[in-house]
N, C-alpha and C positions, 0 to 999 in steps of 0.2 A: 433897511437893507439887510438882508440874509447872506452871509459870505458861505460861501462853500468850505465846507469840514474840510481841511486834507490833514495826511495820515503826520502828526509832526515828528521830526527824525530826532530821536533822543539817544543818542550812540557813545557808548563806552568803546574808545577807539584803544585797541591793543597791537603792543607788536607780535605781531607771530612768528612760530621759529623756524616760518619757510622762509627760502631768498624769493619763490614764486610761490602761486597756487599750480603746481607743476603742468598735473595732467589735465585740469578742466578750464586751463586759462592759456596753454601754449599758443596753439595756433593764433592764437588772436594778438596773441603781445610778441610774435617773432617779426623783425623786419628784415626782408633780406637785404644782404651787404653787397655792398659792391668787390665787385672783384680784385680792384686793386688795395684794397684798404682790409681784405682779405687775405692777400700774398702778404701784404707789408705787418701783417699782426701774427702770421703761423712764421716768416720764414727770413725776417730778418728782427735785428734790437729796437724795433718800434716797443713802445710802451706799450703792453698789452690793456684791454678795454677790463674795469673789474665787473664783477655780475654785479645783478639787479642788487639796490639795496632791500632789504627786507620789509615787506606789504604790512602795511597799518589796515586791520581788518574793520572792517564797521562791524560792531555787534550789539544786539540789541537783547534782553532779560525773556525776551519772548522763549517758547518751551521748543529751541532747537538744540542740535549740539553745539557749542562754543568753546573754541582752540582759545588757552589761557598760553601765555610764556612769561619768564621771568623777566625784569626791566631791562636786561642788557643783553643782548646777540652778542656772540664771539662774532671774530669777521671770518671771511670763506675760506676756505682753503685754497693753494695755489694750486695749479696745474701741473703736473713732472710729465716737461717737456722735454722732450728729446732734444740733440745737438744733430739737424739733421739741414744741410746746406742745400742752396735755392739753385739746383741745375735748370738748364733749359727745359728740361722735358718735364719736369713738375711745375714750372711757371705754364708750360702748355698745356696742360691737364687742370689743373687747376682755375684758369680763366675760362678753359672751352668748357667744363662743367656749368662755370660762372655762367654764362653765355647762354649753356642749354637751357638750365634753368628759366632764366629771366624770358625765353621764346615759349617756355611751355613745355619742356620734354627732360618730366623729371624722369624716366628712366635712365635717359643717355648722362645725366647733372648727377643721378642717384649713384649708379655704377662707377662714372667716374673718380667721386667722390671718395668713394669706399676701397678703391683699389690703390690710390693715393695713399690713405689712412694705413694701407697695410704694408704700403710699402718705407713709409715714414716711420708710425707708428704713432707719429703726432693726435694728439689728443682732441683738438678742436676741429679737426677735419670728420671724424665721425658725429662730434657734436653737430656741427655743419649738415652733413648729412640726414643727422634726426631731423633737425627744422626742416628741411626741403621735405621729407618724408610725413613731419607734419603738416605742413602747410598745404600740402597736394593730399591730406586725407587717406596715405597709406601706413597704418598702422603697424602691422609686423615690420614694412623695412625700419620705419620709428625704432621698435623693439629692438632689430639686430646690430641697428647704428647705438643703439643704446646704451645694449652690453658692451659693444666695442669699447665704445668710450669711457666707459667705468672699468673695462680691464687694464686700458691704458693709463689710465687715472684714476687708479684705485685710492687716490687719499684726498680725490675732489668730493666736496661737498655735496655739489652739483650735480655732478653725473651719478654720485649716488643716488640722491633722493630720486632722479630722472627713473634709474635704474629700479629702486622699491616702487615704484609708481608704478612700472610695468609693470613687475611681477606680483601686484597685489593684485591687477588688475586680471592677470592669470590664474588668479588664485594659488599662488606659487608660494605655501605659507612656507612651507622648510626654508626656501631659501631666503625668504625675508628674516627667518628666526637666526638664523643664519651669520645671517650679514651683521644683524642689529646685537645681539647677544653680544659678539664679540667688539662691537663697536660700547655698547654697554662697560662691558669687562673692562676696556684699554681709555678709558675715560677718565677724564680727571672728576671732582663731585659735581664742579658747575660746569661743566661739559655734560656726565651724565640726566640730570634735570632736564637740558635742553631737547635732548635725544630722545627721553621718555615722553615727552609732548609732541616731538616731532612725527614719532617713531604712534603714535593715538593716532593723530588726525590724517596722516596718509594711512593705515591700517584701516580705517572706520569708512576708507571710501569701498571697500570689499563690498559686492552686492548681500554677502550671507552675512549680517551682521553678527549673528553670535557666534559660528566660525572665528570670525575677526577680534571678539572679545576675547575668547578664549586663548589666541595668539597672545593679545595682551596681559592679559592675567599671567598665563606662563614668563613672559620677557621679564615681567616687573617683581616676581617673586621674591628673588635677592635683592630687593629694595625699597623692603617694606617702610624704613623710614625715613624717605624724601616725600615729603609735600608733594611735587609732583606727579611720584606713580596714583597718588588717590584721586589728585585733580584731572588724570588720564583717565582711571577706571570710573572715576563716574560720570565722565562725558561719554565714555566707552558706551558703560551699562544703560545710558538713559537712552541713546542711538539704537540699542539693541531694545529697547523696551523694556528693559527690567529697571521697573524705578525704586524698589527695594534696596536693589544693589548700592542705585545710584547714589538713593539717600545717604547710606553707611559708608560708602567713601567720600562723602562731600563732607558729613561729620567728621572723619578719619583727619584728612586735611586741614578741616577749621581746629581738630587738637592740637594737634602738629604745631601749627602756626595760629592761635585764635584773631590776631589784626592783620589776616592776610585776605586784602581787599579781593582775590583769583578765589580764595577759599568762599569768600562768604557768597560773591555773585556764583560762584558754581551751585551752591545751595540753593539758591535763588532759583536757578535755571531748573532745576532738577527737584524741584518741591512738587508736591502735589495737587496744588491750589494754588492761585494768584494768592489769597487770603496767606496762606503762610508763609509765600515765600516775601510778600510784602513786609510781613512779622520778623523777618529772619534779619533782612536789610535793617529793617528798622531799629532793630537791637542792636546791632551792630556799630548804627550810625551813632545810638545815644552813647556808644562806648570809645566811639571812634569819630569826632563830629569833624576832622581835615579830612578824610576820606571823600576825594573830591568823585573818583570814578563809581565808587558804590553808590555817591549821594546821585550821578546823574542815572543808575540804575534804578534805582528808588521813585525819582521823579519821571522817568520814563513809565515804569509799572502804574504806575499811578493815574499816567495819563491815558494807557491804554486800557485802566481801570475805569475810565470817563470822571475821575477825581480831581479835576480842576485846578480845581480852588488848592489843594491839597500841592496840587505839583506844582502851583506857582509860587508856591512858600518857600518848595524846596530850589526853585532855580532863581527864587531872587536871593539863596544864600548863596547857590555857586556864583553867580554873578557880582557877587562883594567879595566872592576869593580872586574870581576871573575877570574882571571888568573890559576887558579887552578882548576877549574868547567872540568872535563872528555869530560862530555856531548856536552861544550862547545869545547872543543878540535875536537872533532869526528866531530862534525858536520863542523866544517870551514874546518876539512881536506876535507872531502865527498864536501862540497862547495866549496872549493882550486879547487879540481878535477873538477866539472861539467864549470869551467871559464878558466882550462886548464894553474892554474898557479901550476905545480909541485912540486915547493920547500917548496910553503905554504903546500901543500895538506900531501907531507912528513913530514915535520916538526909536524904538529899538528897529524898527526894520529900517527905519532911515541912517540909524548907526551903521548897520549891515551895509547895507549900499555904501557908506561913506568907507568902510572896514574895505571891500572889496574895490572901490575906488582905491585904495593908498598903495594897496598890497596887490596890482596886477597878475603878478607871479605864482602866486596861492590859488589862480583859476578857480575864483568861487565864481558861480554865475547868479546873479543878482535880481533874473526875469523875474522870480517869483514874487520876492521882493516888491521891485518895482510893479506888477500887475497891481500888488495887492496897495500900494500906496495912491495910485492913481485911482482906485476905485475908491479909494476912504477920502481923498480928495473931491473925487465926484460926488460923493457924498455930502458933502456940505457946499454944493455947485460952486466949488473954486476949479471952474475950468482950465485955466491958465497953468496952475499946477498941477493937476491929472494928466492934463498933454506933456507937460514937460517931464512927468515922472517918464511916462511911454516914451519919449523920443533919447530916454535913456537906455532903453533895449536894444540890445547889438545883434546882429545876424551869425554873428563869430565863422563869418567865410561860409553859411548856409546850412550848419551846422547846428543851429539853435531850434528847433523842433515847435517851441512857442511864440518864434520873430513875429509871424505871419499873422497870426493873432492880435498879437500887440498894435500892430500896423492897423488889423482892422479896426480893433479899437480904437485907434486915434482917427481914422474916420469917422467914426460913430458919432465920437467926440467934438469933431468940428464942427460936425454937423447942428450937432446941439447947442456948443457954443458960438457956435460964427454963423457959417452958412451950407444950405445943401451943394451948391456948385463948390466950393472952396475941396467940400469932401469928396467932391466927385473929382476934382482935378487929381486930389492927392491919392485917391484908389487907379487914378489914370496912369500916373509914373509908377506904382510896384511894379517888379517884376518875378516871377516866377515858376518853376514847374506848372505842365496842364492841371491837375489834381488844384495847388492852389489858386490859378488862374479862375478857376470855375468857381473857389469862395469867394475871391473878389468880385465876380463878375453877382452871386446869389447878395452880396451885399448892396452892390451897386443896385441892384434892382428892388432891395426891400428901402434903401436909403430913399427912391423917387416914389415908390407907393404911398411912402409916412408921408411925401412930399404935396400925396394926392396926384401925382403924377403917372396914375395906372399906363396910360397907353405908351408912353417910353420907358416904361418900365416892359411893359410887354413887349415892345419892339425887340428894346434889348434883350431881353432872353430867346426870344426865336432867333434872332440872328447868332447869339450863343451854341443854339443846338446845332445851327449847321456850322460851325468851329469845332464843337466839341459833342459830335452824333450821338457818342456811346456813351455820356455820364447820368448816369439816372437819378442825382439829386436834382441836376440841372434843367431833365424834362421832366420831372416832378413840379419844380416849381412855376415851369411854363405852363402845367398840364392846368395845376389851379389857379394859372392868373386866366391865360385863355378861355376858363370854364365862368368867370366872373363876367367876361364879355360876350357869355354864352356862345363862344365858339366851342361847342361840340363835340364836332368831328375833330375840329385840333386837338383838342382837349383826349379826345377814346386813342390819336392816333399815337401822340407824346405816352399816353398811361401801358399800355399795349404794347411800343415801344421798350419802356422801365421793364414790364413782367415778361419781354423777351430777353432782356439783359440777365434780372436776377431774378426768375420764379418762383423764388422765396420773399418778394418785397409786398408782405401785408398794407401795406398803407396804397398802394398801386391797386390792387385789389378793392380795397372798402372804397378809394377814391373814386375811381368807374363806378363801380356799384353804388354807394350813393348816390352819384349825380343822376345816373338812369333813375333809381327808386323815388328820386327830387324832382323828377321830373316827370314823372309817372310813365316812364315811358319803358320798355321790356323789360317788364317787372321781374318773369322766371331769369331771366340773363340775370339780372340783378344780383336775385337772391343768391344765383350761383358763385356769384361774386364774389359775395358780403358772404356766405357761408365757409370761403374759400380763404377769403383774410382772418373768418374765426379761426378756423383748425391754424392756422400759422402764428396768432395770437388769443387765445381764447380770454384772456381775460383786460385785452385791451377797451378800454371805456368806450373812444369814439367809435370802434367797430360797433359795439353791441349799441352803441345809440344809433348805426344806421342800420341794423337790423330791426330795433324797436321804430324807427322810421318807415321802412320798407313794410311791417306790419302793418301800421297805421295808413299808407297808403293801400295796400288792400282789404282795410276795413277789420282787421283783428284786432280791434282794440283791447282787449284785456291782456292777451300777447304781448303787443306793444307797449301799454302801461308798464307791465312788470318788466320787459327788457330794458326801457327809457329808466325807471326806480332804479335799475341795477348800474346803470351806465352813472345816473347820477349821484350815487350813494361813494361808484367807483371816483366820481371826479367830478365834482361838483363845477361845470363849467357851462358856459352863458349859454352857448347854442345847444347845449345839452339839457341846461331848463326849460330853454324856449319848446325845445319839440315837445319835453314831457308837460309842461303846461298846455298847451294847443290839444295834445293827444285826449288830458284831463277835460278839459274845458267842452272838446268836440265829441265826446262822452259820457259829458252831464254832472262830472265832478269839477262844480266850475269854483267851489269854496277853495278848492285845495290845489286847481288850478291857480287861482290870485294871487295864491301865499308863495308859489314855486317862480311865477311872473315877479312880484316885489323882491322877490330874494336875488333875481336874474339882473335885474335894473338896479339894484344895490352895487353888482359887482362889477355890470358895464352896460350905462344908459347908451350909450352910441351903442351899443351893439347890431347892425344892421340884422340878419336873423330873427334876432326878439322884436325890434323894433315892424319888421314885415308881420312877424306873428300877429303881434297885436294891434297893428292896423289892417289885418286881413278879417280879426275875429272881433273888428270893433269894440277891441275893450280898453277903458280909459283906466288908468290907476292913479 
């Protein structure tokens, strides 16, 4: 069994020194509030709500930018709220905003909102504002609620960075230099460190990046000796493409600090080679072997080096620091697997699962997991255990993208282990969207073919198209069971049907066109056909083998030899021998025909195809 590669997540996880990812994560993470819980937080002594805790960024050694901070975030700053009393006509304005909003009519919720804010001066009512203004996709009013809110609370955290976020986004550098300089100046040391990081990676979102470095280089110039300004400027410079730069202040920083784990991964990032930056880590690690974050950088690089063997050495050390770490579990299993050692691969992904069994709260989802233990299970035909890993996959409210799968598979499963009806009952009870309804239904129909049960299988798919007229997997696969019962005209009406759908669908194309060219029957249509799925895929194998077919039925055999050689050179597959053998053989190259037959029957004696071939052409092997 061949398991499928996937990409393994090797993440040096950091805090960063935003409370959000401001401007390319708001709309998505704002929830609107209800209106009363609204009033009860601007306008009387409810305990106000604090902001977001500070985002743990997944980062990986890969050659992008990567936001470093120091191990502790100060906490946010408060809001200077006003002392401003709850009369009737601001609880009116205030909920009919509420109200507008929530029907759809963010101007009448926006204006509202805003003339509240100025008449208060309260600070969280223009913050209010910006969400509705982002949520609804209007950017300037965002902006103007913006500034508001950072005038009124000029010593939030929050509505500052909101505030730089705009004006980078304007390219408004005075006033970013502005704001930030004197935020610089009035800093304590480990305040300013914070700000010099902050103050990088909102800057570095500016479309003109060296514009944007050169902002930074200016800000950081009084501060030349914080770790930080060098671990800014070489994230900076590598953003902007100068890796020259970059290098000299990632060295800058590793002086600064030489066992600073932000220092040496930043050199890392910003090396010129995998090969070096590998070298870089690696020094570092022989000088510094607790260095758990640099070690999982190391072993990441390595693995995206296809070093194996190499990164499993290193994660079975983190794993005797960690032994309890999920993350680290999942990945040596996923790594177990790609080195083909099974017991390890089980063992740890089965930890994983047990890890995310205990710890509900920690929202790991464990599908992966669970797929991959049920297939190593299947593997050694312990059915009993492959179903029960799958019937460990949760739908999490329809929300789980892989459920549906899993489901099939355990059909599949029953099938194999139990019986075909057992699977058919249990694909009978899913339920689903159209889109998945129609896997089920292509499952259903390939579960009674294996069954040898072609004509309820067929049944079922035609009475599928008229459920579901318009899915062109669906009369795709009606098109080829129909065409096996030599029905035809079903067969051109279902194909015809698909290339009205999507007339970009090659397979719709070569399918007609074969079967006329199979049948020697309107060979020019054919060809039209098959020449029509090449241009859409010109280097698809089966296409070009019904081209080299369609040859051969008009008698071009030298033609068809070299198309069929290409087809099978491209994909060595059964019906793809069979023609180029037949083509050989009815061409007088009958040695080299036998050799292409025996190699055909090696890889599938049933093969109906071959099998017709070589009871048409009388040859015994």
């Amino acid at each position: 069994m061949h398991y499928i590669a996937v990409q393994i997540p090797i993440y040096i996880k950091l805090k960063l020194p935003f409370q959000q990812d401001y401007l390319l994560k708001i709309s998505s993470s704002i929830v609107t509030l209800l209106p009363l819980v609204l009033i009860c937080g601007i306008f009387s002594g409810c305990t106000t709500v604090a902001p977001p805790a500070p985002e743990t960024a997944t980062i990986t050694v890969a050659p992008e930018p990567m936001p470093v901070a120091p191990e502790e975030t100060p906490a946010p700053s408060k809001e200077d709220l006003p002392n401003v009393a709850l009369t009737d006509e601001i609880l009116f304005k205030v909920v009919s905003a509420e109200i507008a909003f929530q029907r759809g009519d963010f101007p009448a919720a926006y204006a509202t909102t805003m003339a509240v804010a100025q008449q208060t001066r309260d600070p969280r009512l223009p913050k209010r504002a910006m969400e509705m203004a982002l949520i609804a996709k209007q950017p300037l009013q965002a902006f103007v609620a913006a500034r508001m809110w950072h005038e009124y609370s000029p010593n939030s955290e929050e509505a500052t960075q909101y505030y730089l976020g705009f004006m980078v986004i304007n390219n408004n550098f005075d006033e970013v230099t502005s704001i930030v300089s004197k935020r610089l100046e009035e800093a304590t040391p480990k305040e300013r460190g914070l700000i010099i990081l902050q103050t990088q990676r909102l800057v570095m979102r500016a479309n003109n990046k060296e514009a944007a470095f050169g902002v930074l280089e200016n800000l950081y110039k009084p501060y030349p000796d914080y770790i930080e300004t060098h671990l800014a400027l070489a994230q900076a410079a590598f953003a902007s493409s100068n890796s020259v730069r970059a290098m000299v202040e990632a060295h800058a920083a590793q002086k600064i600090d030489p066992t600073s784990q932000l220092a040496v991964m930043t050199l890392a990032q910003v090396s010129p080679s995998p090969e070096s930056a590998l070298k870089a880590l690696e020094n570092f690690l022989n000088d510094n072997p607790k260095s758990l974050e640099v070690r999982r950088a190391y072993a990441g690089m390595l693995i995206e080096q296809k070093q194996f063997n190499l990164a499993r050495t290193q994660f079975l050390l983190l794993q005797a620091a960690q032994p309890q770490d999920p993350a680290l579990m999942y990945t040596m299993g996923v790594l177990s697997l790609q080195l083909n050692d099974i017991a390890a691969a089980e063992k740890n992904l089965a930890a994983f699962v047990q890890a995310a069994d205990n710890a509900p709260n920690e929202q790991r989802d464990p599908t992966t997991a669970l797929l991959y233990l049920s297939q190593i299970a299947d593997d050694r035909k312990d059915g009993v255990a492959a179903l029960d890993w799958l019937s460990k996959v949760q739908s999490y409210d329809g929300k789980n993208a892989a459920y549906l799968n899993a489901q099939l598979r355990r059909a599949v499963l029953i099938s194999k282990y139990q019986n075909v009806e057992q699977a058919l009952d249990f694909l009978h009870e899913l339920k689903g969207t159209p889109e998945e309804m129609v896997q089920v239904v292509q499952l259903e129909a390939e579960l009674l073919r294996n069954a040898k049960r072609d004509k309820e299988a067929l049944a079922l798919l035609e009475k599928s198209t008229e459920t579901y007229p318009n899915n062109p997997d669906l009369l795709y696969d009606y098109a080829m069971l129909a065409e096996k019962f030599d029905q035809v005209g079903d067969m051109e009406k279902a194909l015809r049907h698909v290339i009205a759908i999507n007339p970009e669908n090659q397979h719709a194309y070569n399918a007609l066109g074969y079967s006329l060219a199979d049948r020697n029957l309107r060979l020019p249509e054919a060809r039209s056909l098959i020449e029509k799925a090449l241009s859409l895929a010109p280097d698809d194998a089966f296409i070009i083998d019904s081209m080299g077919w369609l040859e051969y039925r008009e008698k071009n055999y030298d033609t068809s030899v070299k198309l069929l050689q290409r087809a099978y050179k491209l994909r060595p597959d059964t019906e793809i021998g069979a023609h180029l053998g037949e083509v050989l053989w009815t061409s007088g190259d009958q040695e080299n025909a036998k050799a292409i037959f025996k190699e055909a029957l090696q890889k599938d004696p049933a093969n109906s195809v071959l099998k017709d071939a070589l009871e048409r052409l009388k040859i015994s092997l």
